[in-house]
C-alpha positions in Angstrom: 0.0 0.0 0.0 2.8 2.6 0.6 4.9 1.7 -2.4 3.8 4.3 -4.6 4.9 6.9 -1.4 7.9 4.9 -0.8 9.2 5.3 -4.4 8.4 8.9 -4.6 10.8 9.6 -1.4 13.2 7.6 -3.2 13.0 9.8 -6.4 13.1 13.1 -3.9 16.5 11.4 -2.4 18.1 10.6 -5.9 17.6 14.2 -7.2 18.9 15.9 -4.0 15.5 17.1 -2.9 14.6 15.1 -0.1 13.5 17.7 2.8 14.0 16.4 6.1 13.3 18.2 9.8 16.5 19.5 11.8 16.7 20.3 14.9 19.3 23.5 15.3 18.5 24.9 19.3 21.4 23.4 20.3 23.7 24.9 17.2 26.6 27.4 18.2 26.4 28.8 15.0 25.7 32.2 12.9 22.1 31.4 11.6 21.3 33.2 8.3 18.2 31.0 7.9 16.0 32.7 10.5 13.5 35.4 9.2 14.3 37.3 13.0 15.5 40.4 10.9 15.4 42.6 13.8 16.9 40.0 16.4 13.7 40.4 18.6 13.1 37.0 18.9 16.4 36.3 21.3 16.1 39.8 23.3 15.3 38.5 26.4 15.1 42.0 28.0 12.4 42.9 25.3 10.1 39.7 26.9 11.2 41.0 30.4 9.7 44.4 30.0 6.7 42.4 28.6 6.1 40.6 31.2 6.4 43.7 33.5 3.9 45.1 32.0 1.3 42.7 31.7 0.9 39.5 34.1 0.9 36.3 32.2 -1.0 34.7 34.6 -4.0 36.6 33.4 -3.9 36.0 29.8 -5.2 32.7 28.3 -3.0 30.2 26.9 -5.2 29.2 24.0 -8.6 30.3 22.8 -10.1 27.3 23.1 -12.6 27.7 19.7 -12.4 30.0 16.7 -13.3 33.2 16.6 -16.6 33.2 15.8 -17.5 31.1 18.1 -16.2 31.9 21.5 -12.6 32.7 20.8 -12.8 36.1 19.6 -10.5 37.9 22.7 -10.7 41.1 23.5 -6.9 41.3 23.0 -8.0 41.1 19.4 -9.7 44.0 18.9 -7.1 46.2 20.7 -4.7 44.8 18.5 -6.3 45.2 15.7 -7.2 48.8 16.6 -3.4 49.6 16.8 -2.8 48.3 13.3 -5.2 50.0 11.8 -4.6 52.9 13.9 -0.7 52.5 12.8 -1.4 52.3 8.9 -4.3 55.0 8.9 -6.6 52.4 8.0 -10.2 51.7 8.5 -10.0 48.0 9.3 -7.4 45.3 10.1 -8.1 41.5 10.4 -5.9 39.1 12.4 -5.4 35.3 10.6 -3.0 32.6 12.4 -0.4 32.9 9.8 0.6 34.3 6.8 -0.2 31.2 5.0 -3.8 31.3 7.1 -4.2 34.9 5.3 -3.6 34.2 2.1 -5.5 31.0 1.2 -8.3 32.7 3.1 -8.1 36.5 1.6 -7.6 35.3 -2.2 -10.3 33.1 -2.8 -12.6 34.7 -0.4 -13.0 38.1 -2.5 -11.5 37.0 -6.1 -14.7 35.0 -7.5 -15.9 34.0 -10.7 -16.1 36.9 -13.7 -12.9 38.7 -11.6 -9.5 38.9 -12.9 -6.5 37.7 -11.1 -2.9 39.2 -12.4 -0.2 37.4 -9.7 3.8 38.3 -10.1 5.2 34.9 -11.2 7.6 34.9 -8.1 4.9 35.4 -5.4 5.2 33.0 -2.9 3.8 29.8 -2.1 0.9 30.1 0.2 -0.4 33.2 -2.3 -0.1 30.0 -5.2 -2.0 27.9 -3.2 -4.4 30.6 -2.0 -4.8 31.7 -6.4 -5.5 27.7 -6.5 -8.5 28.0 -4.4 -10.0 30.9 -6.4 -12.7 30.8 -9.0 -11.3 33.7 -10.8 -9.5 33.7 -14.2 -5.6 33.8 -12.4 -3.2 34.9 -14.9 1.1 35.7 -13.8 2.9 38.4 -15.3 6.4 38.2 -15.6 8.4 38.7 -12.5 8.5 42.3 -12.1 8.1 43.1 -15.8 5.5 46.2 -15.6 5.1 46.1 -19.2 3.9 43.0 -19.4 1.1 43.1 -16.3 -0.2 46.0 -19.0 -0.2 44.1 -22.1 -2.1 41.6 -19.9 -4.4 44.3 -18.0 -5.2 45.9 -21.5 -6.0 42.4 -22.9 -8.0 41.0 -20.4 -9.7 43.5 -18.1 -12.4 45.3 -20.4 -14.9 41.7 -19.4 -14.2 41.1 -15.6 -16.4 42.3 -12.9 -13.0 43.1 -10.5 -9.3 43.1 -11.3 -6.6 42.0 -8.4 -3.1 42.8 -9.4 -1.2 40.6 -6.5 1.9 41.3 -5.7 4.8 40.7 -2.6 7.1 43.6 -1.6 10.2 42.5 -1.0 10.6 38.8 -3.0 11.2 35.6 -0.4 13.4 34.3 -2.7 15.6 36.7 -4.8 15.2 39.3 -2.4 14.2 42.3 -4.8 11.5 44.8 -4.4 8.6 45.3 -6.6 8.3 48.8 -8.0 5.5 49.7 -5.9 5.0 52.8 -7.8 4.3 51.5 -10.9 2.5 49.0 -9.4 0.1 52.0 -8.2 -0.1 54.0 -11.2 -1.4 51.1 -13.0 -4.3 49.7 -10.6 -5.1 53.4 -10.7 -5.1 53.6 -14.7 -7.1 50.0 -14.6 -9.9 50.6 -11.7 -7.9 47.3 -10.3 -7.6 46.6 -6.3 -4.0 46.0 -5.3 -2.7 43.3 -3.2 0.5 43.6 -1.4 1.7 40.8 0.6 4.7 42.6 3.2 5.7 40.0 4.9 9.5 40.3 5.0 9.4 43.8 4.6 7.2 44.3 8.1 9.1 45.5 10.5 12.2 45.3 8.7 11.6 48.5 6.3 9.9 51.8 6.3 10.6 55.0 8.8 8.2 53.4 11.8 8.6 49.6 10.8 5.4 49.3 8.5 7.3 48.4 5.1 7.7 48.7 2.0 4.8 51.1 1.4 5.0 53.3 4.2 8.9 53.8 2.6 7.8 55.5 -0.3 4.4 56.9 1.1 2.2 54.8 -0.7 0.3 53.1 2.3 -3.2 55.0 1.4 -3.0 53.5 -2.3 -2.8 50.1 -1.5 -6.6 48.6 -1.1 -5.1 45.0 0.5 -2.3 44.9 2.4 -0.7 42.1 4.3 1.5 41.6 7.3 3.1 38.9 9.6 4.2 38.6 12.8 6.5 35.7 12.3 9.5 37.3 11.1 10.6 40.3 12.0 7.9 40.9 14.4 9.5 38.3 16.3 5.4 36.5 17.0 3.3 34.6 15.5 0.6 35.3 13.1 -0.7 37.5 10.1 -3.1 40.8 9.6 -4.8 42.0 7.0 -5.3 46.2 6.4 -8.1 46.9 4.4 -11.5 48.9 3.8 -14.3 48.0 6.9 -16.6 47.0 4.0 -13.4 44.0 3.0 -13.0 43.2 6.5 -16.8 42.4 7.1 -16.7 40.8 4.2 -13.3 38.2 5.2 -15.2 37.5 8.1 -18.0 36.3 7.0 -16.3 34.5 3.4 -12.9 33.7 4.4 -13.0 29.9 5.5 -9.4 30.0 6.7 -10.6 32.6 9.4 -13.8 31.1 10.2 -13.1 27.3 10.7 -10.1 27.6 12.7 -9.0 27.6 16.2 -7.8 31.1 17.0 -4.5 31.7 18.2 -4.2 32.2 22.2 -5.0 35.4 23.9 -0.8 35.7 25.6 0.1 35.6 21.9 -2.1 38.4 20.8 -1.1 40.0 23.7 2.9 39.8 22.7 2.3 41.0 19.5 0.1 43.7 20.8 3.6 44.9 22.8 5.6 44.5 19.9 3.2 46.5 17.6 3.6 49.4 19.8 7.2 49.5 20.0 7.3 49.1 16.5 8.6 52.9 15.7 11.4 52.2 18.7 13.1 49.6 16.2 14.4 52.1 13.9 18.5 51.7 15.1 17.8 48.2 13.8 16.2 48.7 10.6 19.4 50.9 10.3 21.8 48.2 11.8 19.6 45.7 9.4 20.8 48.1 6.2 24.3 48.2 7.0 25.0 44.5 7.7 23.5 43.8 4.3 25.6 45.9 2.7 28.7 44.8 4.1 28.0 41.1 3.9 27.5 41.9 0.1 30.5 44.3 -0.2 32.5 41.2 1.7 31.4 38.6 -0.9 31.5 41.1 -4.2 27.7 40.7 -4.5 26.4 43.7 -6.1 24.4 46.5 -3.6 21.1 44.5 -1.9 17.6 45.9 -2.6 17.0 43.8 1.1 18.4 41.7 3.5 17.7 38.5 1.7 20.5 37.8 -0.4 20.4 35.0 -2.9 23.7 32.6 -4.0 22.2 30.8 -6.9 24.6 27.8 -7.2 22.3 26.0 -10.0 21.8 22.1 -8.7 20.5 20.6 -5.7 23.5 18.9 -5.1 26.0 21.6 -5.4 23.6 23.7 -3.1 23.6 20.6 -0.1 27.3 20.4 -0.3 27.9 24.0 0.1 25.5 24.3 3.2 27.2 21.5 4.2 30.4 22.6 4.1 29.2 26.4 6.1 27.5 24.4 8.8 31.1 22.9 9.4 32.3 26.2 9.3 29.8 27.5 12.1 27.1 29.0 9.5 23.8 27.6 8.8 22.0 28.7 5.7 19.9 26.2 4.7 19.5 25.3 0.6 16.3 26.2 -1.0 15.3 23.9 -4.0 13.0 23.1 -6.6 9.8 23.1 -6.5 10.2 26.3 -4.1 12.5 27.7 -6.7 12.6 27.0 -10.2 14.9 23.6 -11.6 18.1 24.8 -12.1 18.2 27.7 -9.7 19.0 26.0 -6.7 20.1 28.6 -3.8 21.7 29.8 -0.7 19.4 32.2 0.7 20.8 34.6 3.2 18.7 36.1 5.9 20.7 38.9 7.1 19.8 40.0 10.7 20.6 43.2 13.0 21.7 41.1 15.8 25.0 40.6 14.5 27.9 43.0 14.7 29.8 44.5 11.6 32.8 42.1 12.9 30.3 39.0 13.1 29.5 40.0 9.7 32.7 40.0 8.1 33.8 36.8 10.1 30.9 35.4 8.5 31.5 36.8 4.7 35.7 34.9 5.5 33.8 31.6 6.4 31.7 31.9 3.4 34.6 32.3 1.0 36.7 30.2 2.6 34.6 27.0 1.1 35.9 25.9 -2.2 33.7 22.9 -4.2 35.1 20.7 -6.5 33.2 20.5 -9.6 
């Protein structure tokens, strides 16, 4: 009966694809692999001025039902009264995850007679969310502008709505779309825009809030979304949008409505972190600068972020250089196909505030210290 699994795990381990789970707590290593862009996640006196502030011992530890049912906290609306409060927003939404938002959002409000126009490198859970929709879902060209218009003039004149989705900063090459552009043309098309600013929360704009905050575009984006889980050093995801779209999510979105909502004490945390969010700004700074120099160290050209790609082409190559790092005291884990396209088999560097400019360049000698043969 499990043949048919059994072989496919063999094929995964032939082509040097076979994922397994690793355990790294215990690593005394530089991790690039965590998305903790701001080192939040290890400041312990950040959770001891937390727990000052508000006593644990009052806060659930889970929700016990979704939030339609009886798990709707008030810890949920005051935070999502500060994000909306924070992005000058009508409405915000909390989801469990980013993946949670984006399966739910996407085929909630993109129905049939609607036009979906999805960035080819957006990332997986907005794929898998595009998969559930009964729109016509149609991807543009990674970041080629030109195209999305050939493919908004072509396609827009019959559809009911038009959803250009987009990331900010890319999860796997690292670039940054030109959210400008981006704006001029939903504007030019009637279209809503979807902007998924995952790795940009936190790590970009003047008070932590992204990509669009940084070039003052927050107002023109109709769908914008957030996590907690990187950066923001939590767990979780939000939505910023029109009251009418939120009303709407809550009462469409099946991700939202048939889960088990995440625990009051983490609401709470992220709640704390939310409003320190402006106080972060020496490490967005800090953030900047170590990309830089961990570029500069390796000859990489200038980063548009702090995710920096080393494309090394096979699956194989990419396991023996992480391989060799981790012996070397740096973990960067490989990312392969299908997360990235066959033949583009990467390091991806998650750069992090928390280290120091000589942590930096120690790490930049141990990277070009490995040598591959073939």
């Amino acid at each position: 009966m499990l043949d048919k699994y059994t072989d496919r795990l063999k094929e995964l381990e032939a082509n040097f694809n076979l994922r397994e789970l690793k355990n790294f707590d215990d690593e005394n290593c530089f991790n690039l692999s965590s998305n903790d862009y701001l080192g939040l996640a290890s400041d312990k006196g950040l959770r001891r001025e937390f727990f000052r502030q508000r006593d644990v011992e009052d806060i659930d530890f889970t929700s016990s039902s979704s939030r339609l049912l009886t798990g709707n906290h008030s810890e949920y609306r005051k935070l999502e009264t500060k994000i909306a409060e924070l992005y000058s927003h009508q409405a915000a939404l909390v989801y469990n995850s980013g993946y949670h938002a984006n399966i739910g959002i996407l085929p909630a409000l993109c129905g049939k007679n609607d036009l979906v126009l999805a960035d080819k490198s957006v990332h997986a859970s907005i794929i898998d969310g595009l998969q559930l929709c009964k729109a016509t879902v149609i991807r543009y060209r990674h970041n080629d502008y030109s195209h999305l218009e050939k493919m908004l003039e072509k396609y827009s004149v019959d559809m009911k709505n038009i959803f250009i989705v987009t990331e900010s900063i890319f999860s796997m090459d690292g670039d940054v779309a030109d959210l400008q552009k981006l704006v001029e043309l939903k504007k030019l098309y009637k279209a809503f825009l979807y902007l998924d600013e995952a790795h940009a929360v936190g790590a970009r704009g003047e008070n932590g809030l992204g990509i669009a905050e940084e070039l003052s575009l927050i107002n023109n984006v109709d769908i914008l979304v957030g996590t907690f889980g990187k950066a923001l050093a939590s767990q979780g995801a939000f939505v910023v949008c029109d009251e009418v779209i939120k009303k709407y999510l809550v009462n469409n979105s099946r991700s939202l409505i048939y889960t088990t909502a995440l625990p009051p004490v983490n609401i709470a945390w992220s709640l704390f972190i939310m409003e320190k969010l402006s106080d972060f700004k020496n490490a967005r700074k800090r953030l900047k600068e170590n990309s830089a120099l961990f570029c500069e160290i390796l000859g990489l050209d200038a980063p548009q972020s702090n995710i920096i790609p080393i494309i090394l082409g096979e699956n194989e190559k990419a396991l023996r250089f992480a391989d060799e790092l981790k012996k070397r005291g740096v973990i960067v884990l490989p990312v392969r196909h299908p997360t990235v396209a066959k033949g583009t088999a990467r390091l991806r560097f998650s750069m992090t505030a928390e280290f120091s400019r000589e942590e930096v360049a120690e790490i930049g000698l141990r990277i070009r210290s490995v040598t591959l043969d073939g």
